[in-house]
KEKE-3310 file (N, C-alpha, C; in steps of 0.2 Angstrom, whole numbers, plus 5000, padded with zeros to 4 digits):
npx = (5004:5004:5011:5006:5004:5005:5002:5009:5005:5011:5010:4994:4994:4987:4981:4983:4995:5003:5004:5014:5022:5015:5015:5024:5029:5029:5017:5014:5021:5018:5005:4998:4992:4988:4982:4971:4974:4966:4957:4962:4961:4948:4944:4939:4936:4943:4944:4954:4967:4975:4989:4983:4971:4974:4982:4972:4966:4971:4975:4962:4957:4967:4976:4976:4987:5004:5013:5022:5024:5030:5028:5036:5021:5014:5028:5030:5019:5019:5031:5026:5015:5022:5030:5018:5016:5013:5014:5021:5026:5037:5044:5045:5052:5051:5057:5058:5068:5079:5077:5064:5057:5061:5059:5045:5033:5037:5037:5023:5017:5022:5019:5003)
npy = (4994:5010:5024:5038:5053:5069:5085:5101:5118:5136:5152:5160:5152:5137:5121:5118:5121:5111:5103:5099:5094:5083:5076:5072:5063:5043:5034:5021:5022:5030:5040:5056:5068:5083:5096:5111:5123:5132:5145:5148:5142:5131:5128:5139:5157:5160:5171:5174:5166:5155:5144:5135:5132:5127:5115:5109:5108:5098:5089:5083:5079:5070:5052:5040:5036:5041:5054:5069:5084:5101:5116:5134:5143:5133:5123:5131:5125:5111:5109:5115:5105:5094:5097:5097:5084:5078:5063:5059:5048:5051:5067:5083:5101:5114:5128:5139:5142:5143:5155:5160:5151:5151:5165:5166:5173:5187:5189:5193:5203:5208:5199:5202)
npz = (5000:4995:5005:5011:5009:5017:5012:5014:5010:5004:5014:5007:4996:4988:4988:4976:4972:4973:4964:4951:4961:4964:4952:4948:4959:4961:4962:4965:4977:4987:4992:4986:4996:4994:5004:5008:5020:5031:5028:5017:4997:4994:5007:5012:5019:5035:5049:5063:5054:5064:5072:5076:5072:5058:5062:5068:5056:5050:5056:5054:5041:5037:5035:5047:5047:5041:5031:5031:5023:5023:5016:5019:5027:5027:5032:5046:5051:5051:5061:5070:5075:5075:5088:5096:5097:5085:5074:5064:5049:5043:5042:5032:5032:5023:5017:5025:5031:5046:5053:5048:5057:5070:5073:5070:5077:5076:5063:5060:5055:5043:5036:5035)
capx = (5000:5005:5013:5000:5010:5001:5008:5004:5008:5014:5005:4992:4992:4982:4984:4986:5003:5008:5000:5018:5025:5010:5012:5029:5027:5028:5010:5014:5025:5016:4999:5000:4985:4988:4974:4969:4976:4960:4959:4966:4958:4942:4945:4937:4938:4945:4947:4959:4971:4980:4991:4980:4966:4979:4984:4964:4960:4976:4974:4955:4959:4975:4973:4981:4996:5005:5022:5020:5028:5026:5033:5033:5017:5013:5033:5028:5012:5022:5033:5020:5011:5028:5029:5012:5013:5011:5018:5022:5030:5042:5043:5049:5049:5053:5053:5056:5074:5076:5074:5058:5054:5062:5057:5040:5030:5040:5034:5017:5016:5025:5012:4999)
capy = (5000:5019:5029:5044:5060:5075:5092:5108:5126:5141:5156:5165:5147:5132:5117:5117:5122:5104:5100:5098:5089:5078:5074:5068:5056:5037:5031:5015:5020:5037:5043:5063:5073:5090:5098:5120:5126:5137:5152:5146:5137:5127:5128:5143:5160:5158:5174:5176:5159:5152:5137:5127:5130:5124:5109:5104:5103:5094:5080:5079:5077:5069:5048:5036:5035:5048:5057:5076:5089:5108:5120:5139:5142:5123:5121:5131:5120:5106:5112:5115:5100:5089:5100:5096:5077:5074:5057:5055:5042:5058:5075:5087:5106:5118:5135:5144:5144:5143:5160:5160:5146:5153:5169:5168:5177:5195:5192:5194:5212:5207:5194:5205)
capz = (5000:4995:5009:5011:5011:5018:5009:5017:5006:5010:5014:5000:4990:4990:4988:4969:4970:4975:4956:4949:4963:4965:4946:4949:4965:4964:4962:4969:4983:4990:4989:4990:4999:4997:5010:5007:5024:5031:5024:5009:4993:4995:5014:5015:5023:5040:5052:5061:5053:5070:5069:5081:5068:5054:5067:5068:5051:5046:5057:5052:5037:5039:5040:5054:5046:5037:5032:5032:5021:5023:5014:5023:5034:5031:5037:5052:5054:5051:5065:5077:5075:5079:5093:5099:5098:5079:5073:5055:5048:5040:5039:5029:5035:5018:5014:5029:5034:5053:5056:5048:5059:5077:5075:5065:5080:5074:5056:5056:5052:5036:5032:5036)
cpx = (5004:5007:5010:5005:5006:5005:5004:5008:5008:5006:5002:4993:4988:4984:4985:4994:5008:5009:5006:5022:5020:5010:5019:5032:5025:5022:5010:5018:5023:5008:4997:4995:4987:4982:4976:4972:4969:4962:4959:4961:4952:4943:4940:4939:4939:4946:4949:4963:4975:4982:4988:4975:4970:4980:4977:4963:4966:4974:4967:4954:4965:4973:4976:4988:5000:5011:5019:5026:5024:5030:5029:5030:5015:5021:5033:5024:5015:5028:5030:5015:5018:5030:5025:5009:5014:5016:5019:5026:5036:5040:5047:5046:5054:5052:5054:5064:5074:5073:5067:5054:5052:5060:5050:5036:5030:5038:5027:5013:5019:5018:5006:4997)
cpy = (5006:5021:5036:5050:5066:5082:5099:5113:5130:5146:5162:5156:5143:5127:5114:5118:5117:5101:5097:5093:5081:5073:5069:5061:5049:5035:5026:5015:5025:5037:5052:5064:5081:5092:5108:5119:5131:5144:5153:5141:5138:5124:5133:5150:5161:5166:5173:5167:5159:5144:5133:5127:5125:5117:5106:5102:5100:5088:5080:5077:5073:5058:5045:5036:5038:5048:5065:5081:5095:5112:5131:5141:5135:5120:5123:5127:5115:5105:5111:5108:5094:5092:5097:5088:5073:5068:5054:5053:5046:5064:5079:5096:5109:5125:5141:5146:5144:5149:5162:5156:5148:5158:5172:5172:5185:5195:5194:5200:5212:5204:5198:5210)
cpz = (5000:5004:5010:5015:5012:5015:5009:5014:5009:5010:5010:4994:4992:4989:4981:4968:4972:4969:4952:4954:4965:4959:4943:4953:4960:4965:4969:4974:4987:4985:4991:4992:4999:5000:5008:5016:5027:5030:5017:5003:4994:5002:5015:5017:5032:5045:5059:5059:5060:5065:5071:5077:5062:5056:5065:5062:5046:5047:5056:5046:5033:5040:5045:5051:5042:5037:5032:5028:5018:5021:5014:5028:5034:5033:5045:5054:5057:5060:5071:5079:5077:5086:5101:5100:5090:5077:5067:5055:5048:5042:5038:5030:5027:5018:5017:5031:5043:5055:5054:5053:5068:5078:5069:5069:5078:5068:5055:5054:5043:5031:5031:5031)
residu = (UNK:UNK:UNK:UNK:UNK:UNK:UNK:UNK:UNK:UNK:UNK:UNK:UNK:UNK:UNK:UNK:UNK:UNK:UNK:UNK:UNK:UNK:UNK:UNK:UNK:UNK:UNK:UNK:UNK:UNK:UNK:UNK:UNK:UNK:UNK:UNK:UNK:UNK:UNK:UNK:UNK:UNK:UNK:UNK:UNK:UNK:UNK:UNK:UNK:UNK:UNK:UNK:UNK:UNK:UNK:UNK:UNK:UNK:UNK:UNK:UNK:UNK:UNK:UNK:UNK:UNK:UNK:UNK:UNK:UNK:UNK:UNK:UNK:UNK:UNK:UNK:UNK:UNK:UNK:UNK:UNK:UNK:UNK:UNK:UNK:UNK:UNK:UNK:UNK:UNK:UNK:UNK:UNK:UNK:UNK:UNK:UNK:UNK:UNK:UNK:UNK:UNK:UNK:UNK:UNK:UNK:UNK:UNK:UNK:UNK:UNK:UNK)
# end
């Protein structure tokens, strides 16, 4: 059975932006899931986005057994969710650099 790869985008894209790497993955060894982030895509509009809403609707969408790769605010997510307990098989944090990572509290006026 496929390895069910959960792949969270950055922030302001959706989960189409996985469409090129989805398109290159191993069928039979990986099954991807890119998931919309809320806010984002066909998630919806979400005020205000926090990680711990990010966090919820990953693993709700997310199944029992998982690897995880997030690139920017899905590396944060990612992040925060191994943090928090999460237990993917893998994961991959992209996009952010540490300092994106260690000190993302100080960006959100950027983001903003």
């Amino acid at each position: 059975m496929p390895e069910s790869v959960v792949l969270l985008h950055g922030f302001s894209a959706t989960r189409r932006s996985w469409d090129r790497v989805v398109a290159l993955l191993d069928r039979e060894r990986y099954r991807p899931l890119p998931l919309d982030l809320p806010g984002h895509g066909e998630a919806g509009a979400v005020r205000p986005i926090t990680f711990d809403g990010c966090i919820a609707h990953v693993l709700a969408g997310a199944p029992d057994r998982f690897s995880l790769c997030g690139y920017s605010l899905g590396g944060r997510t990612t992040v925060r969710m191994l943090v928090r307990g999460a237990m993917p098989g893998r994961a991959i944090v992209a996009g952010m650099g540490l300092d994106g990572i260690v000190h993302s509290g100080g960006r959100s006026a950027f983001f903003e």
